[in-house]
C-alpha positions as CSV (number, residue, x, y, z in Angstrom):
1,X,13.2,-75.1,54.7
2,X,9.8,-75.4,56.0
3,X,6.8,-74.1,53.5
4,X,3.5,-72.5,54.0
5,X,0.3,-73.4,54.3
6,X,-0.5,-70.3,52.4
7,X,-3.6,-70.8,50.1
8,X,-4.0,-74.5,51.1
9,X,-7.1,-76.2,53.0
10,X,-7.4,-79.8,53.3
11,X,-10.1,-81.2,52.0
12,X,-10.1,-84.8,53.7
13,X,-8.5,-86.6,56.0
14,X,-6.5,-89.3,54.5
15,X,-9.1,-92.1,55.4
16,X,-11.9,-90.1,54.4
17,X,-11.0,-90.2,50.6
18,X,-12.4,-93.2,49.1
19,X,-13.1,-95.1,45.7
20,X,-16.1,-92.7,45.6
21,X,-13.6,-89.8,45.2
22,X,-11.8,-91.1,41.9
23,X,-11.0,-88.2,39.6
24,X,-11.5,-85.6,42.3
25,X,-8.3,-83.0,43.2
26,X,-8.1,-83.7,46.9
27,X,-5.4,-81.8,49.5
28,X,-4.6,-84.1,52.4
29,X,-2.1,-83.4,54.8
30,X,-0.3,-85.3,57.6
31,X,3.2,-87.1,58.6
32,X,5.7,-89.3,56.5
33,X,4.9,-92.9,57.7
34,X,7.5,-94.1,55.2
35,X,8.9,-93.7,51.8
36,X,9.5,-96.0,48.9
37,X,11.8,-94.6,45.8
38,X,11.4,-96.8,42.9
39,X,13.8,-94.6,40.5
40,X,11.0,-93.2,38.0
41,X,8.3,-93.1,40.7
42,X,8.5,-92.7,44.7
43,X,5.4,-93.8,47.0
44,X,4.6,-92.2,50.3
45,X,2.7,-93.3,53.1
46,X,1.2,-90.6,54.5
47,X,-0.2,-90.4,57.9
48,X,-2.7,-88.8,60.3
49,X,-5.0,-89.7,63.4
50,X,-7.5,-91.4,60.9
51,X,-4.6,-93.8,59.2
52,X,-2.6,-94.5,55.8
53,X,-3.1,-93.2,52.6
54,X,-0.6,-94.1,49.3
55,X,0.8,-91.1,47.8
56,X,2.5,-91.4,44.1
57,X,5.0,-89.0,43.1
58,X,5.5,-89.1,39.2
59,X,7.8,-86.3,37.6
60,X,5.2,-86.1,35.2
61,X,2.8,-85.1,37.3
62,X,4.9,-82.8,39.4
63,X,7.7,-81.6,38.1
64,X,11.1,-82.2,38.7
65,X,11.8,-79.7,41.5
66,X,8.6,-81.3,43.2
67,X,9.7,-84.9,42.3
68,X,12.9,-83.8,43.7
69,X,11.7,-82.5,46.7
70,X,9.5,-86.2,47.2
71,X,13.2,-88.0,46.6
72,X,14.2,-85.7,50.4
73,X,11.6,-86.7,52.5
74,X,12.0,-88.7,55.4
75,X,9.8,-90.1,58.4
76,X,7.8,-87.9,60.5
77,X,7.8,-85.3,57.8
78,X,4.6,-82.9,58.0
79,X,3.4,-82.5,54.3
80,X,0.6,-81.2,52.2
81,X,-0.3,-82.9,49.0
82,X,-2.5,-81.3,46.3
83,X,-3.4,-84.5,43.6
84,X,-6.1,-86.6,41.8
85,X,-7.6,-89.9,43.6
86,X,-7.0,-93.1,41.7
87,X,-7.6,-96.5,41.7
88,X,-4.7,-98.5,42.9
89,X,-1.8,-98.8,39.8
90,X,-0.4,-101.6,42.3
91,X,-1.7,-104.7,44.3
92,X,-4.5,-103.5,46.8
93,X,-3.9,-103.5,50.1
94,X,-6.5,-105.5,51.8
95,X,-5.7,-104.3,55.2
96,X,-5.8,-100.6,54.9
97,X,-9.1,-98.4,54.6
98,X,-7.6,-96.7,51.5
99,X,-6.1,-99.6,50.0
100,X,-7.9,-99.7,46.8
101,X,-6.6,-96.3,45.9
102,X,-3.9,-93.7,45.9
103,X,-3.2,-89.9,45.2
104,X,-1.6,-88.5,42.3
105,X,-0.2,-85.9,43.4
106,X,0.5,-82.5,41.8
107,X,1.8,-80.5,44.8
108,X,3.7,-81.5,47.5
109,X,4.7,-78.6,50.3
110,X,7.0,-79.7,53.1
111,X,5.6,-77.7,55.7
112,X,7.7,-79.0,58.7
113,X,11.3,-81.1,58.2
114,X,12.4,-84.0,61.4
115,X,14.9,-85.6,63.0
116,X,15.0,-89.1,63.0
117,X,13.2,-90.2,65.9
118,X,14.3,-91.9,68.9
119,X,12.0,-95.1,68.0
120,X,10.0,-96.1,65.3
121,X,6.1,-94.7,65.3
122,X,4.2,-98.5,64.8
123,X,1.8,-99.8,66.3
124,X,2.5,-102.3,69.6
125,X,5.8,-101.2,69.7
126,X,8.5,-103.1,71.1
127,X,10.6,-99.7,72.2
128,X,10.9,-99.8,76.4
129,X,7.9,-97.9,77.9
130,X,10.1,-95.3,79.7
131,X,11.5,-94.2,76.4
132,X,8.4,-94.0,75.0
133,X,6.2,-92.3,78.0
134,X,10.1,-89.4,77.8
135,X,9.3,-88.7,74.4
136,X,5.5,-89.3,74.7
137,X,4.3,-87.1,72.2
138,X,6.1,-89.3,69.5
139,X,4.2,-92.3,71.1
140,X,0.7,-90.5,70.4
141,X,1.1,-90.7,66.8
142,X,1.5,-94.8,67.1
143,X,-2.1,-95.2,65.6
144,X,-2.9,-97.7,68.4
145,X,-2.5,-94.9,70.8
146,X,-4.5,-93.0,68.8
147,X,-7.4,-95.4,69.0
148,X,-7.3,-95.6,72.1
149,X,-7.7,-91.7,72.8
150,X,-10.4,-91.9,70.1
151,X,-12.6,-94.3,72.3
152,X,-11.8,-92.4,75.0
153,X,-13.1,-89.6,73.7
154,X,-16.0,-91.3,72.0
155,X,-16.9,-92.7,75.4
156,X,-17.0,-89.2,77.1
157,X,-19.4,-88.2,74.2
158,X,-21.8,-90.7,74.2
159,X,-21.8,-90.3,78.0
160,X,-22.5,-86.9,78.2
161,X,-25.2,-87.0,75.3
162,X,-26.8,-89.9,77.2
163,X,-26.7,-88.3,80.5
164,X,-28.2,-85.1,79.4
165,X,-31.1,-87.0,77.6
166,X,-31.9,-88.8,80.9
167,X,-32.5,-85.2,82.8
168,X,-29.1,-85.0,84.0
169,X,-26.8,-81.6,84.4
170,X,-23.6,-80.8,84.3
171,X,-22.2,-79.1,86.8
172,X,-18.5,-78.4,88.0
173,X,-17.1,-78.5,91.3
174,X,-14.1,-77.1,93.1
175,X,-10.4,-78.3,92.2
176,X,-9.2,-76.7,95.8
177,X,-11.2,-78.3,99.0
178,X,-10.8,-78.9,102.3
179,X,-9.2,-81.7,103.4
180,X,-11.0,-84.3,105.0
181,X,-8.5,-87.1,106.1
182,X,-11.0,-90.5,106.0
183,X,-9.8,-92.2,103.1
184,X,-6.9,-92.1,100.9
185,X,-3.7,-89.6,101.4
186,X,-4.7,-86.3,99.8
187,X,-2.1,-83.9,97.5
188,X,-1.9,-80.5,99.5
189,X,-1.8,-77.3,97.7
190,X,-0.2,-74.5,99.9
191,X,-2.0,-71.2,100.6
192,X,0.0,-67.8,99.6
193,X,-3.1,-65.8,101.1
194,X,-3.4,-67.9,104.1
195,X,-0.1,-68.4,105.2
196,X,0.3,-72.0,107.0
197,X,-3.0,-73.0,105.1
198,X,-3.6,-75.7,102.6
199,X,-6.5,-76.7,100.3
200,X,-6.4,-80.4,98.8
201,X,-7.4,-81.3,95.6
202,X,-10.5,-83.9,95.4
203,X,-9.9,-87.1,95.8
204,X,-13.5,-87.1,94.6
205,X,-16.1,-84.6,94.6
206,X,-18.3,-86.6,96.9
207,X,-19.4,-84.2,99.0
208,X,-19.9,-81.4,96.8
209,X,-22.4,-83.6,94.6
210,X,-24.1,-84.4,97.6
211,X,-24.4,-80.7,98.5
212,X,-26.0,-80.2,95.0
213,X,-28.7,-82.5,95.7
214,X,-29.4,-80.7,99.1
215,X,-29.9,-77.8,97.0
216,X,-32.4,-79.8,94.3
217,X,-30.6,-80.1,91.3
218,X,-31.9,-83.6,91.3
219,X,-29.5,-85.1,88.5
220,X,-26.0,-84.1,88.3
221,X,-23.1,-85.6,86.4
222,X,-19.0,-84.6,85.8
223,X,-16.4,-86.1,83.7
224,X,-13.9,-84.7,86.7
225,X,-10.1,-85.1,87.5
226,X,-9.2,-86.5,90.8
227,X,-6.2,-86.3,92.4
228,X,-4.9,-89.6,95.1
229,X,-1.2,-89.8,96.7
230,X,-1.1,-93.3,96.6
231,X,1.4,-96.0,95.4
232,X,0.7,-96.7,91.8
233,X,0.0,-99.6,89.6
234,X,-1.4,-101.0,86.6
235,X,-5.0,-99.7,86.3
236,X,-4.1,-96.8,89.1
237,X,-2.5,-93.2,88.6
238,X,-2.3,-90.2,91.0
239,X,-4.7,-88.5,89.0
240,X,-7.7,-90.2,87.1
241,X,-10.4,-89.3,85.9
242,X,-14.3,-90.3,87.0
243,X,-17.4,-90.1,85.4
244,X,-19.7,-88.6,88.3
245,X,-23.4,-89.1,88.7
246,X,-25.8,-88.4,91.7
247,X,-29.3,-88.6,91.9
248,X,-32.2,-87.4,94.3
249,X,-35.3,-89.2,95.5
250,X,-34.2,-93.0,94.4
251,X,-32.8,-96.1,95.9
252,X,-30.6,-98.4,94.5
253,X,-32.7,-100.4,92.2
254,X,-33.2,-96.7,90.5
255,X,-29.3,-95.9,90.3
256,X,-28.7,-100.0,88.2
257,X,-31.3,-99.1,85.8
258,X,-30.3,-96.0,84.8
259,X,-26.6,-96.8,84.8
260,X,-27.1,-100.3,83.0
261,X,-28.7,-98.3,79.8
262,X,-25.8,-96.2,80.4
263,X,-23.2,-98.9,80.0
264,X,-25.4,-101.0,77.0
265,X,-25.4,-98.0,75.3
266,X,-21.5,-97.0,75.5
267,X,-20.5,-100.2,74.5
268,X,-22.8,-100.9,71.5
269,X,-22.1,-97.7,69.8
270,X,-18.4,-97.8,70.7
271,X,-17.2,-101.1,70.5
272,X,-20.2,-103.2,68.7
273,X,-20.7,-105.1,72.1
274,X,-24.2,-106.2,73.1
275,X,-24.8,-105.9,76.9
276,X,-27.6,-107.7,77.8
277,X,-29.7,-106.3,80.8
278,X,-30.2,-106.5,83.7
279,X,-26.6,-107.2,84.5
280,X,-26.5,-110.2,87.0
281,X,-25.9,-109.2,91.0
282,X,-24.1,-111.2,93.3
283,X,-24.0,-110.0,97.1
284,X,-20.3,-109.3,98.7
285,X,-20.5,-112.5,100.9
286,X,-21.9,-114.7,97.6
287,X,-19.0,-113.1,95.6
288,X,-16.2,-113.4,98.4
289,X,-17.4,-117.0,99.1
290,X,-17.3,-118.3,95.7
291,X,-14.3,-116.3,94.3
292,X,-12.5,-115.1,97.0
293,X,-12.8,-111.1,95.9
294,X,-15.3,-108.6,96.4
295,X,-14.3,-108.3,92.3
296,X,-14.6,-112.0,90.9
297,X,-13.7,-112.7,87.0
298,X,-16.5,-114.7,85.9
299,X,-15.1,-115.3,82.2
300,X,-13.9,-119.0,84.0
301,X,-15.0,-120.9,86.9
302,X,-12.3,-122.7,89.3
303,X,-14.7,-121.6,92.1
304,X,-13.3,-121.7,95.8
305,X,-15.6,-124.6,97.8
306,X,-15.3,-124.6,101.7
307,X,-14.4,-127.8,102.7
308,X,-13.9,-127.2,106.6
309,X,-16.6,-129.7,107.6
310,X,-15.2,-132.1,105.3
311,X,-11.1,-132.1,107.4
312,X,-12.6,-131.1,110.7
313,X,-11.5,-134.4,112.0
314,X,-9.0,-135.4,109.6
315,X,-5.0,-135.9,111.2
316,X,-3.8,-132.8,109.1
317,X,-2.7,-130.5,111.5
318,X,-2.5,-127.3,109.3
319,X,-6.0,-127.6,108.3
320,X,-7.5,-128.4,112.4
321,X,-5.0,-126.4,113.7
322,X,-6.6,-122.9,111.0
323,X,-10.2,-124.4,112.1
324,X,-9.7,-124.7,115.8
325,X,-8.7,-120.5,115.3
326,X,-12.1,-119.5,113.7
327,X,-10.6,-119.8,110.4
328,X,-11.5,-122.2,107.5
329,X,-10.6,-124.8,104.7
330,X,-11.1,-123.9,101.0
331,X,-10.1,-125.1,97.8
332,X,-9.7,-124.4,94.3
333,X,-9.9,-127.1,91.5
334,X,-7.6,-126.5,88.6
335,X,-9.5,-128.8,86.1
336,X,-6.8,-130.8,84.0
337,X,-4.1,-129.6,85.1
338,X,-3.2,-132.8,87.9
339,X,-0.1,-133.7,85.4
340,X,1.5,-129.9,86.8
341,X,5.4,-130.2,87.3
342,X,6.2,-130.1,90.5
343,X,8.5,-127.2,89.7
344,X,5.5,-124.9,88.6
345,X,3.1,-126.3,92.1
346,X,6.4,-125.0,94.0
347,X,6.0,-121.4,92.2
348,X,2.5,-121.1,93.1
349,X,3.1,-121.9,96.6
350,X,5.6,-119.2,96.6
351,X,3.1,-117.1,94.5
352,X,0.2,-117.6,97.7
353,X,3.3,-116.8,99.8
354,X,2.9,-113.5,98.5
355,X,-0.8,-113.2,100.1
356,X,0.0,-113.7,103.0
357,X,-0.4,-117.7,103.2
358,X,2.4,-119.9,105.3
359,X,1.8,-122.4,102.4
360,X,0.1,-124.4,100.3
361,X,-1.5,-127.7,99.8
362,X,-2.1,-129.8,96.9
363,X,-3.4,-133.1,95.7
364,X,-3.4,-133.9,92.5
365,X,-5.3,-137.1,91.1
366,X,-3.7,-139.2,88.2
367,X,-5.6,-140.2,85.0
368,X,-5.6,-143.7,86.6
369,X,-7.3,-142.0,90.1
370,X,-4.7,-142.3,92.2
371,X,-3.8,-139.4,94.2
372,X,-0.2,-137.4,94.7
373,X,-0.4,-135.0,97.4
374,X,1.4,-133.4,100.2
375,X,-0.6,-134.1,103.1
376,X,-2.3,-137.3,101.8
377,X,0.2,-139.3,104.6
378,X,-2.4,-137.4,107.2
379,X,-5.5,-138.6,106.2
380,X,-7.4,-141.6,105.7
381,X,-8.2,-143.2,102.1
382,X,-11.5,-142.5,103.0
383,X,-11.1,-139.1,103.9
384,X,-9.4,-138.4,100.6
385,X,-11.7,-139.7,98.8
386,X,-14.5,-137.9,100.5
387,X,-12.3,-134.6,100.1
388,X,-12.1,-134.9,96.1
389,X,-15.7,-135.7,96.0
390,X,-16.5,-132.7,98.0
391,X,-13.9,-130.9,95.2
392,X,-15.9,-132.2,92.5
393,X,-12.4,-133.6,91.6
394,X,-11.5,-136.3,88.7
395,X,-8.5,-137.7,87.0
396,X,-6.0,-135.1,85.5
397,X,-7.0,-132.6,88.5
398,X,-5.3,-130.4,90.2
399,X,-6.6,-129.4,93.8
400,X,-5.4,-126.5,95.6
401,X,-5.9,-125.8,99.3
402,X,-5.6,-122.8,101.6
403,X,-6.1,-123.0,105.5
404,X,-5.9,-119.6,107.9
405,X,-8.1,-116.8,109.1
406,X,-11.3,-116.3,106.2
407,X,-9.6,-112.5,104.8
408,X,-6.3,-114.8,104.1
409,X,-8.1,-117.5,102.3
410,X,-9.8,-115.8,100.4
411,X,-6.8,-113.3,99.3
412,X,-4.8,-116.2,98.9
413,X,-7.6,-118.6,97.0
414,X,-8.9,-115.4,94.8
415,X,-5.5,-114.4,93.5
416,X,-4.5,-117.9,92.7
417,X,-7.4,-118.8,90.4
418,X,-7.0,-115.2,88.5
419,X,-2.6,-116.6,88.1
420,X,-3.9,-120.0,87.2
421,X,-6.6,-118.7,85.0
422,X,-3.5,-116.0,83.2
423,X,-1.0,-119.1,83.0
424,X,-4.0,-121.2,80.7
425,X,-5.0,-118.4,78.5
426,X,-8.1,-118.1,80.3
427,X,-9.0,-114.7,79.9
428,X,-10.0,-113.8,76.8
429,X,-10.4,-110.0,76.2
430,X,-13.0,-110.0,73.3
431,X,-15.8,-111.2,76.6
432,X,-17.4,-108.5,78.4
433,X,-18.8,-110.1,81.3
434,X,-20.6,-107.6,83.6
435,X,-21.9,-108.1,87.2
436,X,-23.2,-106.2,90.3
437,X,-21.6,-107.0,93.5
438,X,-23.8,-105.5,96.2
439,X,-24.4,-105.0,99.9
440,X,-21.1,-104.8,101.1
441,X,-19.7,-104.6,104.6
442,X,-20.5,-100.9,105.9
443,X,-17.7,-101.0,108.0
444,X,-14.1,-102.9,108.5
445,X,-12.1,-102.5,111.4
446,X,-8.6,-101.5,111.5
447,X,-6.2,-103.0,113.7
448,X,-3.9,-100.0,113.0
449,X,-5.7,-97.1,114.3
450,X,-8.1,-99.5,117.1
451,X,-11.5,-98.6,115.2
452,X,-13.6,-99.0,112.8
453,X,-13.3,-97.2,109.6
454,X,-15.8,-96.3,106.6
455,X,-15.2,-99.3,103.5
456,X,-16.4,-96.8,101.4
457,X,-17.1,-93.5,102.8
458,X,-18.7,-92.0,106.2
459,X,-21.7,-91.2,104.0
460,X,-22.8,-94.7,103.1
461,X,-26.2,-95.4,103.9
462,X,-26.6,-99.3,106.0
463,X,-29.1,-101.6,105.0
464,X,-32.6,-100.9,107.2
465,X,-32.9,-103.7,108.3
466,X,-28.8,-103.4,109.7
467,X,-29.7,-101.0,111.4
468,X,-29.7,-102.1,115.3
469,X,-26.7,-104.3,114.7
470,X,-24.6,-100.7,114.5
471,X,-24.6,-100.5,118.1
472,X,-24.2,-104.8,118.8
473,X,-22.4,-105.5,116.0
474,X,-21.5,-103.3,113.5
475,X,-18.4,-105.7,111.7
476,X,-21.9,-107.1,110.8
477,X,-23.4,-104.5,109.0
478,X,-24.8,-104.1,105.1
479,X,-24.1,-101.0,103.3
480,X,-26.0,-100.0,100.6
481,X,-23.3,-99.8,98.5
482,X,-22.6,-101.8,94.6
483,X,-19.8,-101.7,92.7
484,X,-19.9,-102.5,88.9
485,X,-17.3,-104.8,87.9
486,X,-16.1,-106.1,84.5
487,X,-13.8,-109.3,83.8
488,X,-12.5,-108.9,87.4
489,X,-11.8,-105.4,87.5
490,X,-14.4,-102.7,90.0
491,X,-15.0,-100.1,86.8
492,X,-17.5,-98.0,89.3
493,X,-19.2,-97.9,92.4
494,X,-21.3,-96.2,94.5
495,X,-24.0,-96.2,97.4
496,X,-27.1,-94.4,99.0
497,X,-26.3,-92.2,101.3
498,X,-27.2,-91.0,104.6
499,X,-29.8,-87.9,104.6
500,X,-31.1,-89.0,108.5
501,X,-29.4,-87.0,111.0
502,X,-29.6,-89.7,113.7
503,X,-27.9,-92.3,111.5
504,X,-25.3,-89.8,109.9
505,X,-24.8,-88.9,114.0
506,X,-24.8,-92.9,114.8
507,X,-22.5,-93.5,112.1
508,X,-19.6,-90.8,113.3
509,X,-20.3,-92.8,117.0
510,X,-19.3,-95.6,115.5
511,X,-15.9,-94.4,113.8
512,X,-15.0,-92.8,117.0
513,X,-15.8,-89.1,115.6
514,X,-16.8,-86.9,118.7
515,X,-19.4,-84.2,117.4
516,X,-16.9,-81.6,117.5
517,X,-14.7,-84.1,115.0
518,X,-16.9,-84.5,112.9
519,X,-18.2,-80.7,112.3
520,X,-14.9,-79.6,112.3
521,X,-14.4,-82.1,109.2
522,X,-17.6,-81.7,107.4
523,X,-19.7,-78.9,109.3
524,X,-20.4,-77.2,105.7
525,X,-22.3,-81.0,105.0
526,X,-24.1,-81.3,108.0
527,X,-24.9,-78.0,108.3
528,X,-26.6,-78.3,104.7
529,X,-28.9,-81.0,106.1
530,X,-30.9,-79.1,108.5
531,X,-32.3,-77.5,105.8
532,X,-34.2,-80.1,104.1
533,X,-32.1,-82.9,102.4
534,X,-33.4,-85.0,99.8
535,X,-33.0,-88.9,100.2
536,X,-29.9,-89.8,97.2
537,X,-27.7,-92.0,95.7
538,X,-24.5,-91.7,93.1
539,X,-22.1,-93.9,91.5
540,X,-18.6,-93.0,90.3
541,X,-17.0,-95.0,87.3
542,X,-13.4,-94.2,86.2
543,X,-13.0,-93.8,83.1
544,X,-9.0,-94.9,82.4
545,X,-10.0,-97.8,83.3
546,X,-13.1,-97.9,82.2
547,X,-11.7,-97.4,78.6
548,X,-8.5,-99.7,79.3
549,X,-11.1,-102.8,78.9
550,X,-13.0,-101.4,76.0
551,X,-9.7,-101.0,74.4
552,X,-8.2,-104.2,75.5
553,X,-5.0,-103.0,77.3
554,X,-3.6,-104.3,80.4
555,X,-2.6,-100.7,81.5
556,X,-4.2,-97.4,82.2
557,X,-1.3,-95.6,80.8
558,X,-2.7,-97.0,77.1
559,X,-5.7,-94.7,77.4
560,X,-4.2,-91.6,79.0
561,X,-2.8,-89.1,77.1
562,X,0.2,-88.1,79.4
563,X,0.4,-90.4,82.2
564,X,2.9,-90.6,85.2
565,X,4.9,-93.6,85.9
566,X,5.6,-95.6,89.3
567,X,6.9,-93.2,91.3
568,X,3.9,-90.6,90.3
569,X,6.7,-88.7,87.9
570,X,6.2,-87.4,84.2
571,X,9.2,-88.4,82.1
572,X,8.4,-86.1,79.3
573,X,8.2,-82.8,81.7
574,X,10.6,-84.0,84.5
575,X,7.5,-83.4,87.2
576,X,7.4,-83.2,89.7
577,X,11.0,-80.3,90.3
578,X,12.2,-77.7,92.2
579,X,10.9,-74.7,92.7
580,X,12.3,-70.6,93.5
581,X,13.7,-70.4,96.7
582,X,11.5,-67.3,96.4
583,X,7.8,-69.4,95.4
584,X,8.9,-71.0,99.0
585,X,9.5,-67.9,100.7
586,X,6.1,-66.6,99.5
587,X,4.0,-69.3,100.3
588,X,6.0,-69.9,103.7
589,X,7.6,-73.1,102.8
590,X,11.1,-74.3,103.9
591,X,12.4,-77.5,103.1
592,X,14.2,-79.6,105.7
593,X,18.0,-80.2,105.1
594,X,16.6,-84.3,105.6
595,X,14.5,-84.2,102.4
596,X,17.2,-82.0,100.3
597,X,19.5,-84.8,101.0
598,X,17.5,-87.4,100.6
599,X,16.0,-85.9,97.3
600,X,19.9,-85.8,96.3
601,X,20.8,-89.5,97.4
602,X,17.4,-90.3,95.5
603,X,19.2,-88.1,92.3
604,X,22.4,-90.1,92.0
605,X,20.9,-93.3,92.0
């Protein structure tokens, strides 16, 4: 039978009593972590969101209908304990906060009994994630989790408190929009006041915060939701949450400084990490040319080097035959690793496969510098030779090569090294290494729909001195855009924008927008900027991922409090369901007998 709180406060949470409290009363309160019955005396762990404390029950001390009561308790038990701090009557436990002490106690009130859980509540549990994320508000009390959520908040704290110090406001914007179809696939919301109508929730609130500089608010910020139908994966979730920022009357140099003091102060008073500024840049082309990725993980090297001049005229056909087709020759040196098994060469092949290469070739050179390689029947000793000097190669490496059109390279090269550098224990979590990529394409062209299409967003601002190539050549134009990366993973990113009619109006020409299109997209923007619009600039971090690294988790879902799996579903709730036929008939809505059966098919399996 549960008990009252009546005429109880706590007075500390259990890691907040300490050696200096000996010989105080204290009441703490929390969940049964576990419980030890030694016959005359029974120890308690007791838990809450700030950790262990020991508990001693002594029918001395209590009673015997209280010492009774200790004898019944069981895991994830809510109790409050009334008792005196003492030093330790045990061994202290060096690795717990409150391991030089205990509590007496006097009082013990059950004040909620529990089942036995479906899993044990430890930290890095071993229970299957699905079980977990169905019964996820057992898996918040793992005190790992709980760290994790702490940071997270801590992080939104500092970055509010920061924010507001450096002249920025807070301002919210809608949850229900328009939708504007340039970009990811948008979640509809259907209209029961506008019958056939739908608002979309924000897959950012881009053009709002732009809107809020037209009308001078000069600094905003937002710790928003956002909302993406897209597939999911490790560090990506139909909703996530960004930290928002956009500012008037700068340029980019202005939006790094005021984010780097941002970032070196988040991570020194959360984490203890020194960033030292300025953060290093590296231009798109730079980072794509060395690393193959517009987000390179520079906690290793294994750098790509282009050796097309070096095979030009060697007999290999796979490497002439990608060069005569305006594509190129790079390779990656695996230092040490020329001993490989040809078993795990054979995976990484297959592994490149998976980018989109038709194969792979390798040389690897033995400690005595001789060379084992698949294509070395092809080329001359010389040419060898001159290939693994132009690899910086030397006995016991491993040399990787990738011929086809540049975007395949590059995918192919990039992703290797990062599988290379996972299979050596290259990435070591406890380095925080920080860089700007900048001026990235403004545009890319997609074969699918026959045009070019924004890489970021319509809104981008080119580089000046671009500017003419947008009517030659505009595969060839800079953006003023930057993303902020960290150990290989984009954290944030942002741009100038376009506050010039004529280039906004140039910039629709180019992705195929007729005027009407693009008023009847974003008239309310354009409109806004005949009336006077401030030059500006933003950047949007997100913050589950953000806090993923800081927390040193491989997954998103660590540092979210009720994430969604694959398939954008929420075990817990069983979300997304069915609703009243009569919620459908309101808004308008029937379902098509195609979907009802396939939504059944999808049931049974």
């Amino acid at each position: 039978m549960a008990e009252s709180m009546r005429g109880l406060s706590r007075t500390h949470r259990c890691t907040e009593v300490s050696k200096a409290n000996i010989g105080e009363t204290v009441t703490v309160m929390g969940w049964v972590q576990k419980r030890r019955n030694l016959g005359s005396l029974i120890f308690v762990d007791l838990r809450d969101r700030s950790g262990l404390l020991q508990i001693v029950f002594d029918e001395n001390d209590i009673g015997t209908d209280g010492f009774d009561k200790a004898g019944k308790l069981r895991s994830e038990f809510v109790i409050a304990v009334v008792g005196k701090v003492e030093a330790r009557s045990g061994a202290v436990n060096e690795n717990m906060a409150t391991g030089g002490i205990e509590i007496r106690a006097t009082e013990l009130r059950v004040l909620s009994e529990a089942e036995t859980p479906p899993f044990p509540i430890e930290e890095e549990s071993n229970t299957k994630e699905d079980l977990r994320l169905k019964y996820r508000y057992l898996d918040l009390r793992r005190p790992d989790l709980q760290r994790n959520l702490i940071m997270r908040s801590n992080v939104a704290t500092l970055t509010r408190q920061f924010l507001a110090e450096e002249g920025f406001l807070e301002i919210e914007t809608p949850m229900l929009t328009k939708s504007t179809p340039e970009g990811a696939r948008d979640y509809l919301v259907p209209s029961r006041v506008h019958p056939g109508n739908f608002y979309a929730l924000p897959q950012s609130p881009q053009l709002f915060k732009q809107l809020l500089m037209c009308s001078g608010y000069d600094r905003y910020f937002q710790i928003v939701k956002c909302f993406r139908d897209e597939d999911l994966r490790a560090d990506r979730q139909p909703e996530f949450t960004q930290i928002d920022i956009e500012l008037s009357f700068v340029d980019v140099d202005d939006v790094i400084a005021v984010n780097e003091r941002l970032l070196q102060k988040m991570f020194k008073e959360t984490i203890g990490i020194d960033v030292q500024l300025p953060i290093r840049r590296m231009t798109y082309a730079e980072a794509m040319d060395r690393f193959g990725s517009d987000k390179p993980d520079l906690r290793f090297g294994m750098e790509l080097k282009n050796v097309s001049d070096v095979v030009k005229d060697c007999g290999f056909a796979v490497f002439t035959g990608a060069l005569e087709k305006g594509g190129s020759v790079r390779g990656i040196n695996a230092d040490g690793q020329g001993a490989m098994p040809r078993k795990k060469i054979d995976a990484l092949v297959e592994f490149a496969k998976g980018f989109g290469a038709k194969g792979l070739a390798y040389l690897a050179i033995n400690e005595d510098g001789t060379y084992k390689s698949s294509f070395a029947k092809f080329m001359t000793e010389e040419q060898l030779d001159t290939l693994v000097t132009a690899m910086q190669g030397k006995p016991g490496d491993l040399l990787l090569f990738a011929a086809d059109e540049d975007d395949i390279v590059f995918d192919v090269l990039g992703n290797l090294r990062l599988e290379i550098a996972r299979s050596l224990d290259l990435l070591d979590k406890n380095v925080y290494n920080f860089l700007w990529v900048t001026e990235f394409p403004l545009l890319e062209y997609s074969k699918e729909q026959g045009r070019y299409v924004a890489k970021h967003h319509p809104f981008t601002m080119p580089m000046e001195e671009d500017l003419d190539l947008l009517d030659t050549e505009p595969g060839k134009v800079r953006a003023k855009a930057y993303d902020i990366v960290l150990n290989g993973t984009e954290i944030g990113g942002g741009s100038v924008r376009i506050f010039q009619n004529h280039i906004q109006e140039k910039m629709f020409e180019v992705l195929g927008f007729s005027k009407e299109d693009a008023y009847d997209r974003f008239g309310f923007l354009l409109n806004a900027f005949k009336y006077g619009v401030p030059p500006h600039a933003g950047l949007a971090y997100g913050l589950d991922r953000l806090v993923m690294l800081m927390a040193k988790e491989d997954s998103i879902r660590d540092v979210i409090a009720f994430p969604k799996v694959k398939d954008a579903s929420c075990l817990m709730t069983d979300a997304p369901n069915i609703v009243e036929e009569k919620q459908l008939e309101e808004l308008g809505i029937e379902i098509s007998e195609e979907v009802v059966e396939a939504a059944a098919e999808s049931t049974e399996e």
